[in-house]
PASEBA-1860 file (N, C-alpha, C; in nm, 3 decimals):
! residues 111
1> XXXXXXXX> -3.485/1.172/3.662/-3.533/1.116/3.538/-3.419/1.121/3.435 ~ -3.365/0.955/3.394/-3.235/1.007/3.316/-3.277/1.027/3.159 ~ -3.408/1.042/3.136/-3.428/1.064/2.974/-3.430/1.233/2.934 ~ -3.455/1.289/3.054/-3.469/1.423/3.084/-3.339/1.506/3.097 ~ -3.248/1.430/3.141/-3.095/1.452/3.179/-3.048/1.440/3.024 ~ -3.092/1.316/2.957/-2.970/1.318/2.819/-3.037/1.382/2.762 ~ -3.173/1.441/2.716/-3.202/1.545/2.640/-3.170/1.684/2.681 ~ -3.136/1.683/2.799/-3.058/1.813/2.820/-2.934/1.854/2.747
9> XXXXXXXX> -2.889/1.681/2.762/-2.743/1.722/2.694/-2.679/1.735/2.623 ~ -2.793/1.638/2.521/-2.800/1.658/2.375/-2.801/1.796/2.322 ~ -2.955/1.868/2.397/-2.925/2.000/2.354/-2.818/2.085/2.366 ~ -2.724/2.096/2.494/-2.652/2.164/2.489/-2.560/2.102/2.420 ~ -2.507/2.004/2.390/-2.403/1.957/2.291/-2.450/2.011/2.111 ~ -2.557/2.027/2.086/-2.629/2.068/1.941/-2.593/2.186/1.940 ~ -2.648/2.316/2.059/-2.625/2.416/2.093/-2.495/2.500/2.058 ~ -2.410/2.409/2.140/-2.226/2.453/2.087/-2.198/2.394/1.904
17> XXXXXXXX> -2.232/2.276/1.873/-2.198/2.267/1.768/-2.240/2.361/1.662 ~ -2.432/2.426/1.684/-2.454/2.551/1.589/-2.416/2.696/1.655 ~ -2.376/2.672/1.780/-2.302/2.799/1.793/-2.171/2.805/1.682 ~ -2.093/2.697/1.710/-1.973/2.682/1.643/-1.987/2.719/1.496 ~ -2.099/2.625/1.440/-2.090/2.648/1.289/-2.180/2.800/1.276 ~ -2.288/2.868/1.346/-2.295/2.991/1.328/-2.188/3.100/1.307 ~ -2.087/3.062/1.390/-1.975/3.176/1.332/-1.880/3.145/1.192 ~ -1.880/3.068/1.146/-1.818/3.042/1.035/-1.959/3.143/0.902
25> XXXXXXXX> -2.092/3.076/0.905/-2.213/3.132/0.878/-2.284/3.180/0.957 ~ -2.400/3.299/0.881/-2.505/3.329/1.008/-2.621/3.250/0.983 ~ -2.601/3.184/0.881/-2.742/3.051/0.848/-2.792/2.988/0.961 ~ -2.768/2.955/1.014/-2.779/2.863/1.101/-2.845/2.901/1.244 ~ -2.837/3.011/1.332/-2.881/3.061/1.373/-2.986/3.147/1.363 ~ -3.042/3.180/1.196/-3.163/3.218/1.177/-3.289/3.106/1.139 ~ -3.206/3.027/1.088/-3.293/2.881/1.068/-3.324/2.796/1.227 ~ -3.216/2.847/1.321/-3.264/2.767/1.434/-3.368/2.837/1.477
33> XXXXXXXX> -3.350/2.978/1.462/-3.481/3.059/1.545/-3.641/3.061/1.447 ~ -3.637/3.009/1.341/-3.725/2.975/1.264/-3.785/2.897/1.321 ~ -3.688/2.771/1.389/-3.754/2.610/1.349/-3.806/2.661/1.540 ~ -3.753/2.737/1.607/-3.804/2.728/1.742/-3.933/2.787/1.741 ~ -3.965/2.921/1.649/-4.082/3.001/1.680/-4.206/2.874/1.555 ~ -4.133/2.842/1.493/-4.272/2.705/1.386/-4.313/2.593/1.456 ~ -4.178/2.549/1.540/-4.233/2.388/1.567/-4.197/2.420/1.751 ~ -4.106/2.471/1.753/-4.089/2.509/1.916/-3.968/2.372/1.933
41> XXXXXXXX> -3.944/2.374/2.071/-3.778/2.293/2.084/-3.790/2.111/2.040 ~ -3.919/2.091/2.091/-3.938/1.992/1.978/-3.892/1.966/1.852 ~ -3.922/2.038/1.769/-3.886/2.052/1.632/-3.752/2.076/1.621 ~ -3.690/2.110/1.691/-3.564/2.158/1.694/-3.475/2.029/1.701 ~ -3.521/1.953/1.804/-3.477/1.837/1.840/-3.453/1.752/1.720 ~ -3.603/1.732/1.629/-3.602/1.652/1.535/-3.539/1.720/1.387 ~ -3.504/1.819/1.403/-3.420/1.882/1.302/-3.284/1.810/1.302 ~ -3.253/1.832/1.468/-3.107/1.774/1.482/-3.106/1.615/1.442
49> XXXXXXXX> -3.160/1.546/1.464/-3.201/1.412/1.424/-3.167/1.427/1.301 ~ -3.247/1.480/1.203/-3.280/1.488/1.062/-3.137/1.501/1.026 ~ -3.104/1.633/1.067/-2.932/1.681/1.048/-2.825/1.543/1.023 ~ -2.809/1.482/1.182/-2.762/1.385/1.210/-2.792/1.239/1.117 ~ -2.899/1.242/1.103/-2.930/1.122/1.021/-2.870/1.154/0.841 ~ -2.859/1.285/0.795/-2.830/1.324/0.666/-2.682/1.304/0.678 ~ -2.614/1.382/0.770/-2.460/1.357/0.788/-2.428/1.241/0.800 ~ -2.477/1.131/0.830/-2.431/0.960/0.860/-2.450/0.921/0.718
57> XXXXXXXX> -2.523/0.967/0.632/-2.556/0.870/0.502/-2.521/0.951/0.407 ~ -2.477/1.070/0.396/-2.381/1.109/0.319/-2.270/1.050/0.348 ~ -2.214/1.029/0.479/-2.121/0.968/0.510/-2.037/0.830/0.439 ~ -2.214/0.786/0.482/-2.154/0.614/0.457/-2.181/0.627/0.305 ~ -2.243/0.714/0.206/-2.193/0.670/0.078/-2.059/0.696/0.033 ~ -2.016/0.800/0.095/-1.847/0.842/0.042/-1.773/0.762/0.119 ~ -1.817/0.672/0.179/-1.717/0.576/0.262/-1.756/0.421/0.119 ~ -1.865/0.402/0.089/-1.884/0.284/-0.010/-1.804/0.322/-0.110
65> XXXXXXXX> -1.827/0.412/-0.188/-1.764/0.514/-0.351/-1.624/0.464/-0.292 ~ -1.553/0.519/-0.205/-1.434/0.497/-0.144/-1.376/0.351/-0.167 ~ -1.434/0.297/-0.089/-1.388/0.127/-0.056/-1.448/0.033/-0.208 ~ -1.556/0.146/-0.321/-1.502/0.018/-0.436/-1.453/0.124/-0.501 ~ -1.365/0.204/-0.482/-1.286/0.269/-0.596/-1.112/0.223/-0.593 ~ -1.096/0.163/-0.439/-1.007/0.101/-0.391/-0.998/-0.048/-0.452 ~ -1.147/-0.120/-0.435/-1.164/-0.207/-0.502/-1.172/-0.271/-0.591 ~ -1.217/-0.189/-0.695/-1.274/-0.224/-0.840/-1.129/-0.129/-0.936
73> XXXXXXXX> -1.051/-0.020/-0.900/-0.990/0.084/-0.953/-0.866/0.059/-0.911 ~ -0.804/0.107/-0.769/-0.711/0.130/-0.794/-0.625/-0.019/-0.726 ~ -0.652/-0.119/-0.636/-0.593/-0.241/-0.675/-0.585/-0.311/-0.797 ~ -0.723/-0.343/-0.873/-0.690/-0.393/-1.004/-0.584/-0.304/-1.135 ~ -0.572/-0.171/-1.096/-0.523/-0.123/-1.195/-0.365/-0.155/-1.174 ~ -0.308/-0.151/-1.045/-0.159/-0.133/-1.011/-0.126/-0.278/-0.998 ~ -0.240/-0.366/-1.043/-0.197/-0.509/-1.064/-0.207/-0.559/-1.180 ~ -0.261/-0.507/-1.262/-0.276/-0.481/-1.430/-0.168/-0.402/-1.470
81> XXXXXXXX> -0.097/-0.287/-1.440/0.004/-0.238/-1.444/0.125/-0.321/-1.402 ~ 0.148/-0.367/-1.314/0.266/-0.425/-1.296/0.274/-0.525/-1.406 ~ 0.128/-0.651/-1.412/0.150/-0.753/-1.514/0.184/-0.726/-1.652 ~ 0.139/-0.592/-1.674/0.192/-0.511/-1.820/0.370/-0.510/-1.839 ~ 0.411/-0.497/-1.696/0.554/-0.450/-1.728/0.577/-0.596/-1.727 ~ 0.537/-0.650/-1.685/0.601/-0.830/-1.689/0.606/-0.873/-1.818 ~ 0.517/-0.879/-1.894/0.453/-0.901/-2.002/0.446/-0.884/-2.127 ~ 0.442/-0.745/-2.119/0.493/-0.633/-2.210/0.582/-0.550/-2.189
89> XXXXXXXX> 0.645/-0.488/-2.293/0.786/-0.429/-2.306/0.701/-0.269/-2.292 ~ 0.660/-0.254/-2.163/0.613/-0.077/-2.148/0.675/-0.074/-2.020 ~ 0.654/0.048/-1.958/0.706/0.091/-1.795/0.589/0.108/-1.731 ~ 0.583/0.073/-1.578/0.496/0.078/-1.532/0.453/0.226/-1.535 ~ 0.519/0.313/-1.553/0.463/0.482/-1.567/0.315/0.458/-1.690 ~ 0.346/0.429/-1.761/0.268/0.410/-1.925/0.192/0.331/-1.889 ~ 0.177/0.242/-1.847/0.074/0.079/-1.827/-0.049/0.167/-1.688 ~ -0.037/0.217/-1.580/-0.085/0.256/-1.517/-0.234/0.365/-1.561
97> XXXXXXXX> -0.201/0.441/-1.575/-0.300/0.512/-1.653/-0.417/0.461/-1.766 ~ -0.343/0.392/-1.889/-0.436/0.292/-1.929/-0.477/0.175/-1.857 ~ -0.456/0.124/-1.740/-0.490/0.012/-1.687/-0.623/0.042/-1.581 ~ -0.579/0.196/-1.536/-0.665/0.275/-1.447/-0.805/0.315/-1.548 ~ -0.814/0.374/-1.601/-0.898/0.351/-1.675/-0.960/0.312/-1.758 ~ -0.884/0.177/-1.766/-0.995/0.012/-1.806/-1.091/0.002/-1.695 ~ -0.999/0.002/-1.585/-1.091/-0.057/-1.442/-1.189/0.052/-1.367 ~ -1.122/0.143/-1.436/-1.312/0.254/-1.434/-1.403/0.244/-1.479
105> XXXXXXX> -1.333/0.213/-1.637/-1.465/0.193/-1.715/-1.541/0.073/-1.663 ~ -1.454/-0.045/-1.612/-1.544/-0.155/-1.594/-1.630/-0.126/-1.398 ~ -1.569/-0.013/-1.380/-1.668/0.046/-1.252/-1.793/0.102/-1.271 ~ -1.805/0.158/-1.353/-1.886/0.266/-1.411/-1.988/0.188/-1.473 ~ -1.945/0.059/-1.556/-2.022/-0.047/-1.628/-2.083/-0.109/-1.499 ~ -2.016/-0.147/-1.429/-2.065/-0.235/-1.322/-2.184/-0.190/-1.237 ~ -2.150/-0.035/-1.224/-2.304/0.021/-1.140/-2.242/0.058/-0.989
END
């Protein structure tokens, strides 16, 4: 039965990972023996789920924040900065910083 096989292996792959993070903390190993004697390995299962599903979407928001801070911040600013030195009689050292946070503020405005 291969559904029986990958939940085996899942567990033991979960297993090593809160072994792993048990020794850094002992959290983790008293909360697992919680969730085994409340809900039993079931529950355990769907903990790891839960776990797994929290770590992906923390994830993918610091991956969005990321890709428009790249976007909205720091391309427009070092291209607002350069056009400053073109433009205006400043150095790009000076133009940068105020240009960087124009294009925050208009991040921050934006939502």
């Amino acid at each position: 039965m291969p559904s029986s096989r990958l939940l085996n292996q899942i567990n033991e792959v979960a297993d090593q990972a809160a072994a792993r993070a048990d020794e850094y903390t002992g959290v983790f190993g008293s909360v697992k023996g919680a969730i085994i004697e409340a809900f039993g390995p079931n529950g355990l299962i769907a903990a790891y789920v839960l776990l797994t599903v929290l770590i992906l979407l923390i994830a993918t928001k610091v991956a969005k924040i990321t890709f428009s801070t790249l976007k909205f911040v720091v391309i427009p600013a070092v291209a607002l900065a350069f056009l400053a030195t073109l433009f205006i009689d400043v150095t790009f050292i000076v133009a940068l910083p105020v240009s960087a946070t124009i294009c925050s503020l208009v991040l921050l405005f934006k939502g």
